[in-house]
LUMDREN-858085 format. One record per residue (C-alpha): x, y, z; residue number from 0. Coordinates in nm, 4 decimals. Each point is the difference from the previous one (the first is absolute). Layout:
<rs>
{{X Y Z} NUM},
...
</rs>
This chain:
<rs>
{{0.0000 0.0000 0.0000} 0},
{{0.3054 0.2403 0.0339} 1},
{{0.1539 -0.0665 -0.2924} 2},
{{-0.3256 0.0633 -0.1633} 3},
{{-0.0508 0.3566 0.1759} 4},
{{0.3487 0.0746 -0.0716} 5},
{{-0.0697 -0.0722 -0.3377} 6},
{{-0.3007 0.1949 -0.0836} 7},
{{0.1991 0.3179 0.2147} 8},
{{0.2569 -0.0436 -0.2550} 9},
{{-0.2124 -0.0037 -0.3507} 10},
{{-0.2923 0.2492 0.1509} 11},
{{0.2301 0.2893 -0.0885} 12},
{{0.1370 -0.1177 -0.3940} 13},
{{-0.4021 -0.0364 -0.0668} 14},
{{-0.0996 0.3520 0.1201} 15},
{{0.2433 0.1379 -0.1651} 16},
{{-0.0780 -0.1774 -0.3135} 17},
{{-0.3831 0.0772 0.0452} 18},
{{0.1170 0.3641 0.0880} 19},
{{0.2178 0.0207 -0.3285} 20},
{{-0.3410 -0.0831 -0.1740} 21},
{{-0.1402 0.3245 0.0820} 22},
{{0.2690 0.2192 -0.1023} 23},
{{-0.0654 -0.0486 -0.3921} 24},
{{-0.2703 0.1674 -0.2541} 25},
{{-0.2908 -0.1924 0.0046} 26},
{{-0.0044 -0.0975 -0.3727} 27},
{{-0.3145 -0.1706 -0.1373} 28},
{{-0.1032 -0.0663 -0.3553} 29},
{{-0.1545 0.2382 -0.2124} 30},
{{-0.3452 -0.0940 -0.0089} 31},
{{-0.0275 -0.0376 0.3670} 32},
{{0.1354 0.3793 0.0336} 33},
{{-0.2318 0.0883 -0.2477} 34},
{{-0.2940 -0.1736 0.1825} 35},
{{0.1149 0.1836 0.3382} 36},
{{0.0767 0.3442 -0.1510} 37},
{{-0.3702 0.0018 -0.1291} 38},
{{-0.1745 -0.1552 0.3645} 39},
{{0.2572 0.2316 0.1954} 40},
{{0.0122 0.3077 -0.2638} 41},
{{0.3807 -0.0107 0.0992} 42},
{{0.2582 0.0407 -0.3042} 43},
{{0.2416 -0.2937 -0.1337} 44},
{{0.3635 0.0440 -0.0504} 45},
{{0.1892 -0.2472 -0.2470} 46},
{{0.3741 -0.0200 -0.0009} 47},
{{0.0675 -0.1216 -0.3520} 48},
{{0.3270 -0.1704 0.0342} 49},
{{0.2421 -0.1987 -0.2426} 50},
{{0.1732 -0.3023 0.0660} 51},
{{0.4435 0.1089 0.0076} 52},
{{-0.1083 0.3018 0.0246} 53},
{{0.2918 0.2266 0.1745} 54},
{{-0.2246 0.2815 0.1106} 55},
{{-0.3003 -0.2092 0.0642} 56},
{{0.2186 -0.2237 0.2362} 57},
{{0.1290 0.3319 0.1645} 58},
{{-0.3395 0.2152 0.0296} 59},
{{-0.1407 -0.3971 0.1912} 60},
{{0.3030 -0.0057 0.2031} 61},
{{-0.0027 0.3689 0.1223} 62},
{{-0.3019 0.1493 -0.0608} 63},
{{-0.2491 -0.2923 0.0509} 64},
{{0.1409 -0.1419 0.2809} 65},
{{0.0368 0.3303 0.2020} 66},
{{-0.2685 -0.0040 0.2867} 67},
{{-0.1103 0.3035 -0.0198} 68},
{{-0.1222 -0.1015 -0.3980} 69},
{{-0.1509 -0.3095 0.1140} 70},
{{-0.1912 0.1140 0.2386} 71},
{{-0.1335 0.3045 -0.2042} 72},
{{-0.0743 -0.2516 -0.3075} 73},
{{-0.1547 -0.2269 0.1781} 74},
{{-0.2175 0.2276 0.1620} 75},
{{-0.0849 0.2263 -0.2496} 76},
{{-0.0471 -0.2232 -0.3415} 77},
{{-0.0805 -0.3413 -0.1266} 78},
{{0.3847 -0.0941 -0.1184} 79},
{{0.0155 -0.1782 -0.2544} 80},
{{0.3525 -0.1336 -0.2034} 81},
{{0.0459 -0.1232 -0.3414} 82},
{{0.2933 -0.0932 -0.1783} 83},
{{-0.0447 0.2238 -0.3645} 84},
{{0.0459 -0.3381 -0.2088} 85},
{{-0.2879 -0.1842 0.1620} 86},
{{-0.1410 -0.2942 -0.2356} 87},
{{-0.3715 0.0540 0.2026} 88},
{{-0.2924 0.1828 -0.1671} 89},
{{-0.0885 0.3232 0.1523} 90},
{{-0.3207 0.1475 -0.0848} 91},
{{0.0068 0.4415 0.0589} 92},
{{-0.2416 0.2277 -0.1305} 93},
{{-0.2294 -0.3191 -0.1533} 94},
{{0.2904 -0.1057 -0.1970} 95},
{{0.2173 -0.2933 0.0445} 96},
{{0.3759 0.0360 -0.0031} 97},
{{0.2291 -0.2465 -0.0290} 98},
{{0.4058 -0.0376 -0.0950} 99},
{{-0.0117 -0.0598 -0.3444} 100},
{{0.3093 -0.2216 -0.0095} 101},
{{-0.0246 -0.3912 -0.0230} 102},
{{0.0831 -0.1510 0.3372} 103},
{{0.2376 -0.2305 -0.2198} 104},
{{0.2244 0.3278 -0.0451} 105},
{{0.0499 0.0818 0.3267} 106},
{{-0.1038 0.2915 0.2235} 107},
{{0.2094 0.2988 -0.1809} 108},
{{-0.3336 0.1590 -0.1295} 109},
{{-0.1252 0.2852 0.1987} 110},
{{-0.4332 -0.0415 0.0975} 111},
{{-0.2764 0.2388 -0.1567} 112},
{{-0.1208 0.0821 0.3017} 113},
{{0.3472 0.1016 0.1306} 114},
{{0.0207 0.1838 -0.3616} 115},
{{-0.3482 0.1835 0.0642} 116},
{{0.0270 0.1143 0.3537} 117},
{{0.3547 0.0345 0.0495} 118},
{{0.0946 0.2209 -0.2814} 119},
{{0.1003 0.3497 0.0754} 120},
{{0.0856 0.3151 -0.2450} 121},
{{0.3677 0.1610 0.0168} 122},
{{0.1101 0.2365 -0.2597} 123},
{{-0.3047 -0.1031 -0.2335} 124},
{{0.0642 -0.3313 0.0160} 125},
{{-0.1917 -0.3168 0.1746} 126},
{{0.1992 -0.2358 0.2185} 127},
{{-0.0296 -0.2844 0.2016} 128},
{{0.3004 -0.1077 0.3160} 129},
{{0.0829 -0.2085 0.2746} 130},
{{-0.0926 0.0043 0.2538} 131},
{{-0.3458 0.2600 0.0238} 132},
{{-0.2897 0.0209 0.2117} 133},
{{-0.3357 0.0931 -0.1651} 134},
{{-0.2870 0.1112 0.2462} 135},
{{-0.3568 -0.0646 -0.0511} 136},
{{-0.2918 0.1225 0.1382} 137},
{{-0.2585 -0.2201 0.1606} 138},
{{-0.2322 -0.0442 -0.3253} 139},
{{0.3592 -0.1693 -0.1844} 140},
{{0.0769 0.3911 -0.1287} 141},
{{0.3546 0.0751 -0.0665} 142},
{{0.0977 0.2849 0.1620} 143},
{{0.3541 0.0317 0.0139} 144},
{{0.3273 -0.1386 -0.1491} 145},
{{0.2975 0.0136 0.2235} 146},
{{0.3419 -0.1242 -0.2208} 147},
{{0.3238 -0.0656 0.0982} 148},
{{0.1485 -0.1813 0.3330} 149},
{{-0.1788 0.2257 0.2746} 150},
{{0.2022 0.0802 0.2929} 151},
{{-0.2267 0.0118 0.3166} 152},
{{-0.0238 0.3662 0.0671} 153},
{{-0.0749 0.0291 -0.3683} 154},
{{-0.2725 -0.2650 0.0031} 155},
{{-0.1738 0.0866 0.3368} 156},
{{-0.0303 0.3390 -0.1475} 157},
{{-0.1197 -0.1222 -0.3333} 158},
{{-0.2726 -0.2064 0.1238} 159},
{{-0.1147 0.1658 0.3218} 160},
{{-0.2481 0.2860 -0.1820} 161},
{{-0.2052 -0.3622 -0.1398} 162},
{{-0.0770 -0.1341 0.3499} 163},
{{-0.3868 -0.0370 0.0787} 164},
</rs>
């Protein structure tokens, strides 16, 4: 019996802290769920679009996403959502469907429509798409905003703070 004591004193704290560790992500859930909340709720959804060896993608997860203060303003404030920009999975937006016109047989190097339709922005006349951006919608699936680039925190708090319900 106190070997068995001793042994539960000894794991108790490696599974709170793993438990704990839990909490101290964004809350990411698929887009149609976010879109299901965001309409119930009227709260807005924020998608990350991401691509896989991404440089700047990995850096803006690893500093900016994992910072608490982020976290906990994300997951309070939106429905997050995170897609990687050369998804294979059907997306409908706006009544249409959008899907990544490249066969599956040639890999994932083919950027999504719906990453093309929402996530383009306009500099010097001309439309672009990066990685990683965050595109804000309002609670009826609206776009409302296109943030580009790797977002630093101070710059992303500040971006996305005047669209909180």
């Amino acid at each position: 019996m106190k070997r068995l004591v001793i042994l539960l004193l000894a794991i108790t704290p490696f599974t709170a802290f793993s438990q704990g560790a839990l909490k101290n992500k964004i809350d990411w859930i698929p887009l149609e769920k976010a879109k299901k909340y965001a309409k119930k709720y009227d709260k807005n959804i924020l998608v990350f679009f991401y691509k896989k060896n991404c440089q700047y993608c990995e850096e803006m997860k690893s500093e900016t996403l994992s910072d608490q203060t982020v976290i906990d303003f994300i997951n309070h404030n939106f429905f997050p959502v995170k897609i990687d920009s050369r998804t294979k999975d059907t997306i409908l937006y706006n009544r249409i469907k959008y899907s990544n016109q490249q066969p599956i047989s040639h890999g994932s190097t083919f950027r999504h429509d719906f990453y093309h339709e929402v996530a383009r922005f306009n500099r010097n006349g001309e439309d672009l798409t990066t990685t990683p951006t965050v595109v804000l919608f309002n609670s009826k699936f609206e776009k409302i905003n296109v943030l580009p680039g790797k977002q630093a925190k101070p710059l992303l708090l500040r971006n996305i703070k005047a669209y909180i319900k």
